[in-house]
N, C-alpha and C positions, 0 to 999 in steps of 0.2 A: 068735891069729886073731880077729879082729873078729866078734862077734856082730850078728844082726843087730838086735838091741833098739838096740846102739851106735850105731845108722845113725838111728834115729829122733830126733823133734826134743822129747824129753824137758827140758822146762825146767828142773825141779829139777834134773835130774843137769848139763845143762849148764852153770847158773849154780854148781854148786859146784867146777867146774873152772875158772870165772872167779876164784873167790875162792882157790883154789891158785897160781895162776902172778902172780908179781912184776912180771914186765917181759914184754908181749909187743911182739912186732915189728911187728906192723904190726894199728892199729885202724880198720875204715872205719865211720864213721858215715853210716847210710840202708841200708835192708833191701829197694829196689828192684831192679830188672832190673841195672842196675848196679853198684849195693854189693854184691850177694850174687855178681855174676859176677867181681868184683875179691874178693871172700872165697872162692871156689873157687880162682882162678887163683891165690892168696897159699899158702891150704893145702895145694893139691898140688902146691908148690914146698917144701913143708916147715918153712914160717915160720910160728911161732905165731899166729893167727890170731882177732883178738873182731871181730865184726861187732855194733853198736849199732841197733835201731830202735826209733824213738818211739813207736809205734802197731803195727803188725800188720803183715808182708810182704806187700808189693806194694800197701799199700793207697790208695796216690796212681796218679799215672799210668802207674804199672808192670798195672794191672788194669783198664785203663780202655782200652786200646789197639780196636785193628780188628782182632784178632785174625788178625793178616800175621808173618809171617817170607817178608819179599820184598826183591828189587833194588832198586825204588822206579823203576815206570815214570814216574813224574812227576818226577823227576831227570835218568834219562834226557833227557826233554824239554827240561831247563832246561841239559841240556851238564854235568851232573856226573858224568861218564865214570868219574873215578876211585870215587866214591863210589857207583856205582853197582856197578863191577864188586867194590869190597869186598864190598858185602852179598850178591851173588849168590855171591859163595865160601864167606862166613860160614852162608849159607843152606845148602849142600851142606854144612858138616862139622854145623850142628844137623842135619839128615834121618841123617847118620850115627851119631852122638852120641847122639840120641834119636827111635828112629824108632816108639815108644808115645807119643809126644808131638808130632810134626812130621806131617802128613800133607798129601801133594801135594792139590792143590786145582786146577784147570781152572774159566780163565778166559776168557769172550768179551768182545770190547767188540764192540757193532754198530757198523753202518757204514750213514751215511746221505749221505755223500757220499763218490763215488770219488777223488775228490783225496785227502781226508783218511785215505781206505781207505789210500790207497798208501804216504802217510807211518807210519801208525799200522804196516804191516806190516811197512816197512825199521826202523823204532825196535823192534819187538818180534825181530826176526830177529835184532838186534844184540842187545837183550838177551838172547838165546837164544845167541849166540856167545861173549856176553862170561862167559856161567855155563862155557863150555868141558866139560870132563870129569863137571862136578858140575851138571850141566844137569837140569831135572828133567822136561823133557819136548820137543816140537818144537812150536811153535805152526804155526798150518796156516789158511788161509781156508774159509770157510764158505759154501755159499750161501742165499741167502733162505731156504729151504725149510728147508736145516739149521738155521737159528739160531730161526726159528719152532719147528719140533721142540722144540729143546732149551726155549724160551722162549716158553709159548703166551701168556702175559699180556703180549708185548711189542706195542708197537704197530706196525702192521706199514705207517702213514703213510711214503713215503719210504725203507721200510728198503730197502737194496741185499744186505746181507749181514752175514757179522761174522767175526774173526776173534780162533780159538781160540789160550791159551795157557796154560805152567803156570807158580804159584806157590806158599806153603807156606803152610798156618792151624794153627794150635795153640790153647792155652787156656794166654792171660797167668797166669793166677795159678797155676795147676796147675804151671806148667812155673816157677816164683818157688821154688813150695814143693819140688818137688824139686829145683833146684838147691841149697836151702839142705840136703837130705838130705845131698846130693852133697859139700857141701862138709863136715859132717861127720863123712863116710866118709872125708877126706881128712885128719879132725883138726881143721878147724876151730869156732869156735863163733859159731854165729849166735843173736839171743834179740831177742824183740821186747818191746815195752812195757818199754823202758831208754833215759829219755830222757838226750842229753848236754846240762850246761847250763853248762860253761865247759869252755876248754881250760887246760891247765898249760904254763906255760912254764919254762925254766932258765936263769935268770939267769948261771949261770956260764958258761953254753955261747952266752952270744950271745942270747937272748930265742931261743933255739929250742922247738918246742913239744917235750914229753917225755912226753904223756900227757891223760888227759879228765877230767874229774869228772862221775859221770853217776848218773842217779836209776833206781834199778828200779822202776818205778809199780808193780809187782801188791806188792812187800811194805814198799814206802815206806823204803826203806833208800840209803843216799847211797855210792857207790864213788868213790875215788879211785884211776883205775887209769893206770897206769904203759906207755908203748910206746914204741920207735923211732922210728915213723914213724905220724901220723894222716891218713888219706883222707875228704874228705868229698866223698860222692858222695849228697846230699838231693835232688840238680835242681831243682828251683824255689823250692825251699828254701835251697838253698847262702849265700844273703846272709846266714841269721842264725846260720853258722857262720863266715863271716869275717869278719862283725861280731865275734863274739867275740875274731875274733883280730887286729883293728884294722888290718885289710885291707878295701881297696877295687877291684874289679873296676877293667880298662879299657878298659870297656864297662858296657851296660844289658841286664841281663838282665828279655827283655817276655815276660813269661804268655800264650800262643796256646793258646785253648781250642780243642779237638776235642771235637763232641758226636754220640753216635748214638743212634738208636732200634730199640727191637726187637720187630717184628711178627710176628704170627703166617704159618705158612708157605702159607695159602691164597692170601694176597697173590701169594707168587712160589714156585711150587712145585719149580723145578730143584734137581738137587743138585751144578748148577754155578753159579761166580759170576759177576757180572753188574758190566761199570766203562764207569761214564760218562767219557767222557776230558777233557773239555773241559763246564764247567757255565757258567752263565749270568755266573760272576764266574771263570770260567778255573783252576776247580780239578778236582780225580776226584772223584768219586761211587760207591762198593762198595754192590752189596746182597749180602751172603752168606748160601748156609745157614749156620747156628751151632745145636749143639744142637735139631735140629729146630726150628727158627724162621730168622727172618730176621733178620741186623744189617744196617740200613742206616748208613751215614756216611763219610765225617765234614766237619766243619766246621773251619774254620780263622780263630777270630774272638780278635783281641787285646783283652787286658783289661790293665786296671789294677791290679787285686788278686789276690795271691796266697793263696790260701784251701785248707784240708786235704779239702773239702768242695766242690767247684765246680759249681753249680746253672746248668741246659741256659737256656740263653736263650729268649726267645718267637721272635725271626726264624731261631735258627737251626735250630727246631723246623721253623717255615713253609719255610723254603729246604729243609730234605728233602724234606718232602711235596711244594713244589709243583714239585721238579728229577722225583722220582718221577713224579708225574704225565703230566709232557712226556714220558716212553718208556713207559708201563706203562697198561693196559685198566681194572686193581681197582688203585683208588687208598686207601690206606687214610685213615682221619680219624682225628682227635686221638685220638679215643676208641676208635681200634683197638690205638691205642699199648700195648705188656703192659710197657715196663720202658724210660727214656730215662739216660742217665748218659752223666756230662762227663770228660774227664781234662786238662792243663793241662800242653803243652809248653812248658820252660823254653828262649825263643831268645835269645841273645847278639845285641843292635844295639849300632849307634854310640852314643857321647852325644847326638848330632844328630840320632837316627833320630826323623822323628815320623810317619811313617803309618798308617797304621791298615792296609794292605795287607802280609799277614803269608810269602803264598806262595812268595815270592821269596829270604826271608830264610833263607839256608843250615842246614838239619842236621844239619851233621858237628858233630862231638864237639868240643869244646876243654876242654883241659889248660892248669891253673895252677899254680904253685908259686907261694907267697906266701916273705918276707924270712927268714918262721920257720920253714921246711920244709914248713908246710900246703900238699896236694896235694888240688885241688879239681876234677873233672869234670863238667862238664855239659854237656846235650844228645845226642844220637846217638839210637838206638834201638834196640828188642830184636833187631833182627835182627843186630848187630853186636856186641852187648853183648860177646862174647867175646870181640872186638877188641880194645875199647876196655879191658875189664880188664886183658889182656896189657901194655899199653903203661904202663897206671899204676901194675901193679906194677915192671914195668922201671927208670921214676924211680924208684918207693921204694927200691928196692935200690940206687941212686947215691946217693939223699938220705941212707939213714939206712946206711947201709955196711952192709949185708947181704953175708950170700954169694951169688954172683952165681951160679941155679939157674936154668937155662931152664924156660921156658913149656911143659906140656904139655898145654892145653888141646884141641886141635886135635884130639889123640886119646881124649881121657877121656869114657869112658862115663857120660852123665848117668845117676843112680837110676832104679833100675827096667829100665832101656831091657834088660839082660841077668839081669836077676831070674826064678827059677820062681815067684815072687805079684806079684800086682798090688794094689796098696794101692786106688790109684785103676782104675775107680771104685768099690772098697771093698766087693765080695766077694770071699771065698777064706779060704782057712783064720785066720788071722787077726782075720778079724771074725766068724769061728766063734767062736773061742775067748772071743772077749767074750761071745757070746749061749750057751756055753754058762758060762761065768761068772754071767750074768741071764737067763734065758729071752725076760724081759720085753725085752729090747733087742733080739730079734728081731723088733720090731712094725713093721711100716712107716708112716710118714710120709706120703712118699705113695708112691702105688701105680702112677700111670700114665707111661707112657714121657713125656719122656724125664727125670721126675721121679723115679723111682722110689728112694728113702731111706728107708733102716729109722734106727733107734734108737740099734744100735750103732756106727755111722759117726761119729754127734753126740760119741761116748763116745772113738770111737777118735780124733778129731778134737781134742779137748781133750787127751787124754792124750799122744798123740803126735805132734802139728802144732800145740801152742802156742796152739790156738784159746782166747782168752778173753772175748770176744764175741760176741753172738748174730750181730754184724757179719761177724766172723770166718767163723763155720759160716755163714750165710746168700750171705755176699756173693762171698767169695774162695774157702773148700775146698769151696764147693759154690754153684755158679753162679747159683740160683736168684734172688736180687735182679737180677739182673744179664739173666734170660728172663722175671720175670713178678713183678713189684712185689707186686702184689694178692698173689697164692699165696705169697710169700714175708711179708708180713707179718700172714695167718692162722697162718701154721707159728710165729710168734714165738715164742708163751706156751709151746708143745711144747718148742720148744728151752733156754728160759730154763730149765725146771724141770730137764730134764736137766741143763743145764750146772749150775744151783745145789747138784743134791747131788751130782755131779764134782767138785767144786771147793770144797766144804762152804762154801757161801755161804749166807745166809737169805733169806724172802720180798723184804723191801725191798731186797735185792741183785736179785732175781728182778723184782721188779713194775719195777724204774729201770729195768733191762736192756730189758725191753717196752717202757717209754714212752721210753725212747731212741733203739730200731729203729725204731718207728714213726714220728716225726721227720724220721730220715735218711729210711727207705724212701720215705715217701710224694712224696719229690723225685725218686725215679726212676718213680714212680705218676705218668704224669703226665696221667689225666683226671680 
């Protein structure tokens, strides 16, 4: 019987199961919503299972989302019927799957002209029809009066009414890190900071790929590891994985940044969400609670470069504030901003694509197989993520002759969701036991909602969630860069010392680690 130490993301014990197994069956490279959902669907099919990430889980645009597990009423719009009723299915079995981690959310959009009322009601009815059984709520019309209620800071210029509906919010990263538990309760092994920097091929078998050659950054040690079948699921990443394998897309994969900001909650104090349907350039507008604050976004602006790192633009900053402005009484200013951060959808255009108008351009998923069996995915989103893993283990099992094991993600209980502890948010007997290990780790961090972190979370976070940056602790296992820049780059130098003797690292490990959060951080800082 599996213990539950087994279920944790224990590096050391991990990576020495890496260095035990010859030949595994299937290895995905990228530790996003993706890769780790294609390494759960691989493991609990019972095929050996490495999962590779260069950096930390979810730390690209897997942690950078709008924090939606939705249909995508703005597909809807566009006639994506099909893609739309996938996500509202995929969305009922996450609420089942993990319902400590999914929670229904109530949504209005106002209504300042009844033409548009009417449309906007037949299109949400339908998405209320097309969820069927796993519907998560009835949207219903509102009158003036109600949607004032719910929305006193709304401007009430114009308004006719609004009309309510429901959708699902979670926490991207949260929900990264126990999927990666999840997958190894199932056997699998995920490990981050291992980067891949070439593929192996077999020359006898046809230039088929047979395996990775990858670096473990934390102890600078080189693997040449052995597999059936290799997945690279990096998303905006992916070119410098078939670069490697002297494949060329047939298409142009363009980097569309999405960027939001995160205000304090006097701005908009409902603890329902708020969609602009239609913006001044024809895209949606969310402002949602999150964490007791507000996320406003997102933006939809194509770049040129693809970067680990994607720094907010100045107009896309202006286009929030001044769309906010046009519906809302308390407008916030730059300098109300507590935390801005970018993430970077990888779209598939033509060769011939040149515009810079990015709305249009489809986000369903596409699937490649390159000459050498490389099995390459990009694009889709979390909310389907189970989806789309299912289908790319399906190829693997034709590519690399696996035995052919149906998919049972549909029913697997993500971590935690039927556990008597709750790791997150990291009280209960378990981070007892640390503090009664050190007394001292029972100190808090901070003390005020919805902040509130003691010591030994930092401790438990390193030991058992692979944290090995203050990035790590700061930014992904615990929210805080992500609600309030400032606050999160005073807690630096707390964090770094904890982590230094976790990890028996010295001061100049200690003092980089601070002058490198601060760096990053101060890009989400942004007055």
């Amino acid at each position: 019987m599996m213990k539950d130490k087994d279920v944790f993301l224990d590096r050391n014990r991990l990576l020495s199961v890496v260095k035990k197994i010859k030949i595994w069956d299937i290895i995905i490279i990228g530790g996003g919503a993706t890769g780790l959902g294609i390494a759960l669907d691989s493991a609990s099919r019972g095929y050996k299972t490495l999962l590779l990430e260069q950096s930390d889980f979810s730390k690209g645009t897997s942690s950078r989302s709008t924090k939606l597990i939705h249909g995508g009423i703005r597909y809807l719009a566009q006639g994506n019927i099909k893609l739309v009723y996938e996500a509202l299915r995929e969305r009922g079995y996450l609420l089942k799957n993990a319902p400590h981690l999914i929670k229904k959310q109530r949504f209005v959009i106002p209504i300042f002209n009844w033409k548009m009322g009417v449309i906007y009601w037949i299109g949400l009815k339908t998405y209320e029809w097309l969820s069927g059984s796993l519907s998560f709520g009835k949207s219903k019309f509102l009158s003036k009066t109600e949607t004032l209620n719910l929305f006193p800071e709304i401007k009430e210029d114009n308004l006719k009414g609004g009309i309510l509906y429901y959708d699902g919010q979670f926490d991207d990263s949260m929900f990264a890190m126990n999927l990666a538990n999840t997958c190894v309760k199932k056997g699998g092994i995920p490990i981050n900071y291992f980067q891949v920097n070439n593929l192996i091929k077999n020359k006898q078998s046809g230039n088929k790929i047979s395996g990775v050659i990858a670096n473990d950054l934390e102890n600078k040690q080189e693997y040449l590891i052995s597999s059936k079948i290799v997945i690279n699921a990096t998303g905006v990443f992916s070119e410098s994985i078939t670069k490697m394998d002297n494949f060329s897309y047939p298409f142009v994969i363009k980097p569309s940044q999405g960027t939001h900001i995160v205000i304090d909650k006097s701005f908009f104090s409902s603890s329902d969400a708020i969609v602009i349907p239609k913006t001044s350039d024809g895209r949606i507008l969310f402002s949602i609670p999150w964490y007791d604050h507000v996320l406003v976004g997102t933006t939809d602006t194509l770049l040129d470069n693809i970067v680990l790192e994607p720094k907010p633009l100045e107009q896309e900053i202006n286009f929030i504030l001044q769309t906010f402005d046009k519906y809302f009484i308390n407008v916030p200013k730059k300098h109300n901003i507590l935390s801005v951060f970018s993430g970077l959808r990888p779209l598939a255009v033509s060769n011939k694509f040149s515009s810079s108008i990015t709305k249009n351009i489809s986000r369903s998923h596409k699937l490649i197989i390159s000459p050498s069996g490389l099995i390459t995915i990009i694009g889709g989103k979390w909310t389907t993520y189970r989806k789309m893993a299912e289908e790319v283990v399906n190829q693997a099992i034709k590519i690399g002759n696996l035995k052919n094991i149906p998919s049972s993600t549909k029913t697997i209980k993500i971590y935690q969701s039927l556990s008597s502890y709750k790791i997150a948010p990291y009280h209960g007997d378990l981070i007892q036991k640390l503090i009664n290990e050190n007394p001292v780790w029972g100190e808090p961090l901070i003390n005020q909602f919805p902040y509130y972190f003691i010591k030994a979370e930092v401790i438990w976070m390193v030991r058992y969630e692979m944290a090995r940056t203050i990035e790590d602790v700061l930014a992904r296992r615990y929210r805080l860069l992500f609600l309030n820049a400032k606050k999160a780059i005073e807690l630096a130098p707390i964090i770094a010392s904890l982590m230094a003797k976790e990890l028996s690292k010295d001061k100049h490990w200690e003092q980089l680690q601070v002058t490198n959060f601060k760096k990053l951080a101060i890009q989400y800082y942004y007055p």
